[in-house]
C-alpha positions as CSV (number, residue, x, y, z in Angstrom):
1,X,24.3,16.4,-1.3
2,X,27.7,15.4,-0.8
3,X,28.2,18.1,2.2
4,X,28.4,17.1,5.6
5,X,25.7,17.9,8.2
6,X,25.4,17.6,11.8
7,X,22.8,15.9,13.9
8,X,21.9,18.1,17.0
9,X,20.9,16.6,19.8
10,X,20.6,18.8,23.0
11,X,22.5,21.8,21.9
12,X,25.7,19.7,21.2
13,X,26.5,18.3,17.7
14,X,26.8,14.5,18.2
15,X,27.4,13.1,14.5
16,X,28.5,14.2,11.4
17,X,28.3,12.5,8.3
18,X,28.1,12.8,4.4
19,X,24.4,12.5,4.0
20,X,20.9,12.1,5.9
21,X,19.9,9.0,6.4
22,X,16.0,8.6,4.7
23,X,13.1,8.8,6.6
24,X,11.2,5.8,8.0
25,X,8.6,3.9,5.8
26,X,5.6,3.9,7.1
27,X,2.6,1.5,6.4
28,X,0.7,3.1,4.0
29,X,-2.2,2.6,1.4
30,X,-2.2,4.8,-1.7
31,X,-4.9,5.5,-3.5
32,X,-5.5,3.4,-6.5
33,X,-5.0,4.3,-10.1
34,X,-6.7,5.1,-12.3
35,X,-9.8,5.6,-9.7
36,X,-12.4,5.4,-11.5
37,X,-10.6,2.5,-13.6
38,X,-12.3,0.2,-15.8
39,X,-11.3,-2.5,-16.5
40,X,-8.2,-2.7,-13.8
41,X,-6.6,-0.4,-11.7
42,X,-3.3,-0.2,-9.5
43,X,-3.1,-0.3,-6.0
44,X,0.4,0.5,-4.2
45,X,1.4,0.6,-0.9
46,X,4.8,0.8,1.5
47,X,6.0,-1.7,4.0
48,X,7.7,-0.8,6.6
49,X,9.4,-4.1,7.1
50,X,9.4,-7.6,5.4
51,X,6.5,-9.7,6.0
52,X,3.6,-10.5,4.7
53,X,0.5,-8.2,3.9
54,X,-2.7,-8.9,3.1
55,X,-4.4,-7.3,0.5
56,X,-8.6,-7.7,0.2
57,X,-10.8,-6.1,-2.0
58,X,-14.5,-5.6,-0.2
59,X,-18.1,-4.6,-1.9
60,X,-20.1,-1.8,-0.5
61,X,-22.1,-4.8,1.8
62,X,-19.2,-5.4,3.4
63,X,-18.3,-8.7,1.3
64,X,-14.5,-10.0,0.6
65,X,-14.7,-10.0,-3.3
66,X,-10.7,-11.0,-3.8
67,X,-7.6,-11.6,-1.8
68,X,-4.9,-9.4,-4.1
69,X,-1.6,-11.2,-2.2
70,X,-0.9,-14.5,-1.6
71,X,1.2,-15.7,1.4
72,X,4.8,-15.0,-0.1
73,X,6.6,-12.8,2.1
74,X,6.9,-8.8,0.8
75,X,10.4,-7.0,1.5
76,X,10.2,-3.4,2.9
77,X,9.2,-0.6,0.6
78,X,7.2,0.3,-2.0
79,X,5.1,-1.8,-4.0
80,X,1.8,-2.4,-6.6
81,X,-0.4,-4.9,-7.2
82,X,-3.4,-4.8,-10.1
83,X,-6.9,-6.1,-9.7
84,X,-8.4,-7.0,-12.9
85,X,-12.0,-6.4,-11.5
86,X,-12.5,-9.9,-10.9
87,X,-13.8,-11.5,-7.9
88,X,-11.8,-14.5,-6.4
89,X,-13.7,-17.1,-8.9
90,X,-12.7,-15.3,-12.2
91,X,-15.7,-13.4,-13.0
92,X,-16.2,-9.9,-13.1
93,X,-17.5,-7.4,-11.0
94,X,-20.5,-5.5,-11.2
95,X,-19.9,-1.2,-11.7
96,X,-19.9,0.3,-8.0
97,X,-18.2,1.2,-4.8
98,X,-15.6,-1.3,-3.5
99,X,-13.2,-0.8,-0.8
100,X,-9.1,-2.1,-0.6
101,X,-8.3,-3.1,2.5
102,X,-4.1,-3.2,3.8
103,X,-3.5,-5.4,6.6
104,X,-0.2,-6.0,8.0
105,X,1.2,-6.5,11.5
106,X,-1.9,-6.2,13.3
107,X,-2.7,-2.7,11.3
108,X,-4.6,-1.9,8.7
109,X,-5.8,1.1,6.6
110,X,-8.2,1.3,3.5
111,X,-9.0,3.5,0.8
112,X,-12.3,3.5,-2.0
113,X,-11.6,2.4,-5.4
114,X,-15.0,3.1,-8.2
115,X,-15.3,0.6,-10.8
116,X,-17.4,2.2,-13.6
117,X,-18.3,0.2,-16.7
């Protein structure tokens, strides 16, 4: 941009400076890809801060199939993970509805991922 622009606060310009400064991350869960996958797919979501999310994988009943993260902390920002379609003891997963849970900082959002054989 390389122009300077003014923030206005209350009719009075208060600070000038040589670019915007970038909007806020929020916490969010993007829809997997590609959905429906077969056999993996791509989940990605944005941190707003450093710590540690928790990423779970659910089946139509409700039941945890696989835990995507592990307890390593996560810096702010964008990132992707990729489940294989396997449940937490190695074996695949039947064709269906499951559900990707986000969890982080007492929040969390989800989104539907279709596994079609």
């Amino acid at each position: 941009l390389g122009e300077p622009y003014a923030a206005l606060l209350h009719s009075a310009y208060t600070e000038v400076s040589n670019s915007p400064q970038s909007p806020s991350v929020r916490l969010s869960l993007e829809a997997n890809y590609p959905n429906p996958f077969n056999p993996s797919t791509t989940i990605a979501f944005n941190l707003p801060q450093s710590g540690r999310p928790v990423v779970t994988v659910y089946n139509l009943k409700g039941q945890m199939v696989k835990t995507l993260t592990n307890a390593e902390p996560y810096p702010a920002g964008e990132h992707s993970i990729v489940w294989d379609g396997r449940d937490q003891a190695g074996q695949p997963v039947s064709s269906g509805l499951y559900f990707c849970r986000l969890s982080f900082e007492g929040k969390s959002t989800v989104r539907k991922m279709v596994l079609a054989k």
